[in-house]
N, C-alpha and C positions, 0 to 999 in steps of 0.2 A: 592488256598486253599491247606490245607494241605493233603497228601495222607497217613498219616501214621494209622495202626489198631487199633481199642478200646483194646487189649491187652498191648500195649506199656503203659497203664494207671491201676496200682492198683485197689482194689475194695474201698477204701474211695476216690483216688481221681475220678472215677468214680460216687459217691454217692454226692461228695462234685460239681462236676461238673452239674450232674442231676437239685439238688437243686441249684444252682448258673442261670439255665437257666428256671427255672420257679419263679427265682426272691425274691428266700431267703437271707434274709441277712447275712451275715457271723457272727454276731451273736447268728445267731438262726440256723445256720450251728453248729456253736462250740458248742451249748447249745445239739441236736440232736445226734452229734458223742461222745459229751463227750470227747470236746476236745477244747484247746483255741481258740480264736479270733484269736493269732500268728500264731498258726499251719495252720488255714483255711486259711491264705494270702502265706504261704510258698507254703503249699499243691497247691495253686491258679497260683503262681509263677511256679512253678513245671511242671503244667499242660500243660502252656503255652508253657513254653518249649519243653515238652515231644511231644505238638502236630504243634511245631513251627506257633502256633497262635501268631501276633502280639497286639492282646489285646482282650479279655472279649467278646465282641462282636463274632471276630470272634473264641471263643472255643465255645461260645452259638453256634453257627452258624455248625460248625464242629460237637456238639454233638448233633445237630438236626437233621440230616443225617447221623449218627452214632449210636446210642444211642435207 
């Protein structure tokens, strides 16, 4: 799993992460930040990277022990 800080992560995508693991949808993410459907899968994309998660699962998982 990953070792990197919840710093390495903004505060939307921090917010978009939160809501992504108690299983919002990313349209009701975008509808909430007041922001597209596209940005919430970039932001999503981003994340992943940022916390070299290899998929959704494990940033849930990363930001349940983080977060």
């Amino acid at each position: 799993m990953v070792e990197h800080k919840v710093d390495t992560l903004n505060d939307d995508q921090i917010k978009i992460l939160a809501l992504l693991s108690v299983g919002t949808a990313e349209g009701k993410i975008a509808e909430q930040l007041c922001i597209s459907t596209q940005a919430v899968r970039m932001e999503t994309d981003t994340i992943l990277k940022k916390i070299n998660a290899p998929n959704l699962l494990q940033a849930v998982l990363w930001a349940a022990l983080r977060l």
